[in-house]
N, C-alpha and C positions, 0 to 999 in steps of 0.2 A: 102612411109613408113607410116603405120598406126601409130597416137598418140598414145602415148603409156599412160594408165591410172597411172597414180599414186598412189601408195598404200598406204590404210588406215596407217592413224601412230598407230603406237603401244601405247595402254594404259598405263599411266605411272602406272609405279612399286610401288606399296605402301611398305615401310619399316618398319617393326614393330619395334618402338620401344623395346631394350633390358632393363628388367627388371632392375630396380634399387636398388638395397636394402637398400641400405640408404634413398629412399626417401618411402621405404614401412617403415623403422624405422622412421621414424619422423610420417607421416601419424597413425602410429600404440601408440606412443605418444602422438600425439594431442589428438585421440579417448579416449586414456587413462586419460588424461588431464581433459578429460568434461567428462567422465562418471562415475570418484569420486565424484562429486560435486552432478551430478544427485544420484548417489545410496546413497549417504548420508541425500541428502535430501528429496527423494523421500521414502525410510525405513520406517524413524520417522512415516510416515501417515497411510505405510501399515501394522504398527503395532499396530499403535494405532485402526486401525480400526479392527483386531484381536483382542487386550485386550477387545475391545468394547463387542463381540459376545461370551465372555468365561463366565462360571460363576464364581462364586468365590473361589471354590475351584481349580477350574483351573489355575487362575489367581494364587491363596497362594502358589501351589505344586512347585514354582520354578520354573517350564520350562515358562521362558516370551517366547521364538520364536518358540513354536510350533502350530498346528492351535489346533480351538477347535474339541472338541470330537463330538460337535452338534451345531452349527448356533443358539444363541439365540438371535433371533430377537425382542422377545419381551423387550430387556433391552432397543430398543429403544422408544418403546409404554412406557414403566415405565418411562425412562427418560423424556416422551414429558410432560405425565400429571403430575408426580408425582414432578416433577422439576420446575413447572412452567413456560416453556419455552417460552410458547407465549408473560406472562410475562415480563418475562426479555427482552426477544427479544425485545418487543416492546420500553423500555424505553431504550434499545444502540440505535436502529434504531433512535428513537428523539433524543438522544443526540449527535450520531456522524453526522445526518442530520444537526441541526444548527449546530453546532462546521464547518461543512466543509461548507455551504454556507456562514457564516461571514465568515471564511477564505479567501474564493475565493474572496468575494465583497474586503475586507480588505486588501487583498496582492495584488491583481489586480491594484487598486487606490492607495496604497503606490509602487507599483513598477514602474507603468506609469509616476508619479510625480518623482521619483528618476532619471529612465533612461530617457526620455521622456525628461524633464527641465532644465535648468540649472539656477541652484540658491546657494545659499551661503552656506548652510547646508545640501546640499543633500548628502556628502559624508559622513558626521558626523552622518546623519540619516542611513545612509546605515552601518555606522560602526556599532551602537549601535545595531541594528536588526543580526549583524554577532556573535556579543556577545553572543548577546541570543540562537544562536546554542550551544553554550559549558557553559550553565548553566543546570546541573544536575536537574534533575525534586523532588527531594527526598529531597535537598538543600532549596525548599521553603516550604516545608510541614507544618512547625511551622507556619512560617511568615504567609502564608497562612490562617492558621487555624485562628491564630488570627484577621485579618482582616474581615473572613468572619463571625466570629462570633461576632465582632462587627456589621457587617452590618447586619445580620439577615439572612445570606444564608446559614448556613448550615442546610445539611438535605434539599439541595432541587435542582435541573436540573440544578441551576445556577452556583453552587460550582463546578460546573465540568465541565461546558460549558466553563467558563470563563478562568481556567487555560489550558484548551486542545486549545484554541482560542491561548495566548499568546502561547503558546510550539512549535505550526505549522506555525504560522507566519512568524521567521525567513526562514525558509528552502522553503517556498514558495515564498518571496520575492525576496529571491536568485535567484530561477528556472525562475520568470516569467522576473526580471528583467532580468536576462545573453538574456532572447527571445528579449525583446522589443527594446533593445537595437538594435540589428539587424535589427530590420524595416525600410524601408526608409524614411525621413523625406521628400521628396515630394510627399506622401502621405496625407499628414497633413496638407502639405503649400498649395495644392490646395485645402483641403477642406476648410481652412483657406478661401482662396481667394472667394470663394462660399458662404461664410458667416456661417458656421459652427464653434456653441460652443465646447469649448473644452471639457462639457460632451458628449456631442453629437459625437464628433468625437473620444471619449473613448469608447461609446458604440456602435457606429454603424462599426469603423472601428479598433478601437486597441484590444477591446476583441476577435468579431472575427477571425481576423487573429491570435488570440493566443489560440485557442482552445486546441491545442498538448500539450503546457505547463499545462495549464488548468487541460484538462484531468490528467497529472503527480500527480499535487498538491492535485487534488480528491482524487488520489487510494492510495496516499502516507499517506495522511492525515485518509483516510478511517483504512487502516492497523493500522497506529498508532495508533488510538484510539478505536476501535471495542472492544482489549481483554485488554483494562487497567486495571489495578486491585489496584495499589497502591494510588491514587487521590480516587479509589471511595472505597475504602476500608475504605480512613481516612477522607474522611465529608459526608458519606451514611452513617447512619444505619437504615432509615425507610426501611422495607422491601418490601413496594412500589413504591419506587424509586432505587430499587437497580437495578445495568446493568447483562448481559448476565452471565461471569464469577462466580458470586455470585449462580449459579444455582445447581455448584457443591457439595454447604453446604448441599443440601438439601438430600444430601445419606449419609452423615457421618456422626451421632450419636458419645454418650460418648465413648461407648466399642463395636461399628462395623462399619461397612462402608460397600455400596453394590458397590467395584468396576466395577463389568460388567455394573450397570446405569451410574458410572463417565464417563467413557471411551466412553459410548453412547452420555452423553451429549456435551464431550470433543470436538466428533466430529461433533454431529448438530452446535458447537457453531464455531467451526473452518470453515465448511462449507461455509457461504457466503464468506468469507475472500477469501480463496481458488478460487472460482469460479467467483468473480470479476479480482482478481489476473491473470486468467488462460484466461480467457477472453480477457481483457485489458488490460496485459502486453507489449502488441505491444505498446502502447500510452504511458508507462513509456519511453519506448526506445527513441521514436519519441522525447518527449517531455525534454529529457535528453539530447540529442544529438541537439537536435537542437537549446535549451539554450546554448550549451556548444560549439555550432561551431560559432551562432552570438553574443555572447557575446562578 
């Protein structure tokens, strides 16, 4: 008798899945869920960037959501020169520049010393810095004002450096300490054993590894202070030292206003915000999340 071959096995049967409707309802509400948030927030921008290109009888006639009749581009040439943009620009870029490097130096060294040590008052320090998150910015304007007018700062990069320095501090302490906390501390103990000062092993090995936080407290601190308007509203009035926001004044007059240059400069001035934001949102997440799981 010849062997007999054995036959190929049959390909197994793929089952389709039967349609679910219930989990196409849920799917179809989650979508729903995120794309309120996105159309809401997303609007504001691409309307403001229409008010920008209309002129002003456009803008007065009452239809805000229609496009314009003709693209005018030049309300942004009006707004660059006539606004003084570079201006302004330049004295937020100096101000939110220092304000966020003493920040980092600041909250870095007070959070490493907090998480990092164990001493007698570390807790009482860390309390007093949680406080400072739920003190209202508008609550020291007085007190403020006086103090800086007796030291001789107002009317000058310091009156404003100094209160955006305190305001950011807390909520960077927070973020960087919940990270550092998480670090292992046989990291430290051998570099300890190496003979490594404890600047040194702040600077060479706990900033480092805490870049992610880092990064957070930059673009947190950058937002918050880029469109302030209330702090330099009330110890600005040389008009060469006035920030970004202030650029607006420069189209409204007693009895008119050229809104198609507001709405231009609205948006150069919103622009880097946006484009750091859109950028480096990844690193808020990172730097949120990873405070918040070793903490």
């Amino acid at each position: 008798m010849s062997a007999l071959n054995p036959s190929p096995a049959a390909p197994p049967v793929r089952r389709e899945k039967a349609a679910n409707p219930g989990e196409a309802v849920k799917k179809g509400l989650v979508w729903l869920l995120f794309a309120v948030p996105v159309v809401t927030q997303l609007y504001p921008l691409f309307w403001l960037l229409l008010y920008s290109l209309k002129t002003n009888e456009e803008i007065l006639d009452g239809r805000f959501f229609s496009l314009p009749k003709s693209y005018r581009w030049q309300n942004y040439t009006e707004a660059f020169h006539s606004g003084h943009y570079l201006k302004y620009l330049s004295n937020s870029v100096f101000v939110t520049g220092i304000t966020m490097v003493c920040v980092i130096l600041l909250a870095s060294m007070v959070a490493y010393a907090i998480s990092r040590f164990r001493w007698k008052f570390g807790g009482a320090v860390m309390l007093v810095f949680l406080i400072g998150m739920m003190i209202p910015m508008q609550t020291t304007l007085l007190p403020l004002m006086i103090l800086f007018s007796k030291a001789h700062i107002m009317n000058t990069h310091a009156s404003l450096i100094l209160p955006y320095i305190a305001f950011s501090l807390p909520i960077a302490i927070f973020i960087l300490s919940g990270f550092m906390r998480g670090i292992p501390h046989e990291i430290e103990e051998s570099a300890f054993v190496d003979g490594a000062s404890v600047f040194r092993i702040f600077r060479e090995i706990i900033l480092p590894i805490s870049i992610p936080p880092v990064m957070t407290v930059c673009i947190l601190t950058f937002i918050s202070i880029w469109n302030e308007y209330i702090l330099a509203a009330t110890f600005i009035s040389k008009e060469s030292l006035k920030t970004l926001p202030f650029g607006v004044y420069t189209f409204v007059s007693q009895y008119s206003a050229n809104y198609g240059d507001i709405g231009a400069f609205l948006v150069m001035g919103a622009l880097p915000v946006i484009l750091i934001y859109f950028f480096l949102s990844s690193q808020i997440t990172k730097g949120m999340v990873a405070g918040a799981v070793k903490g």
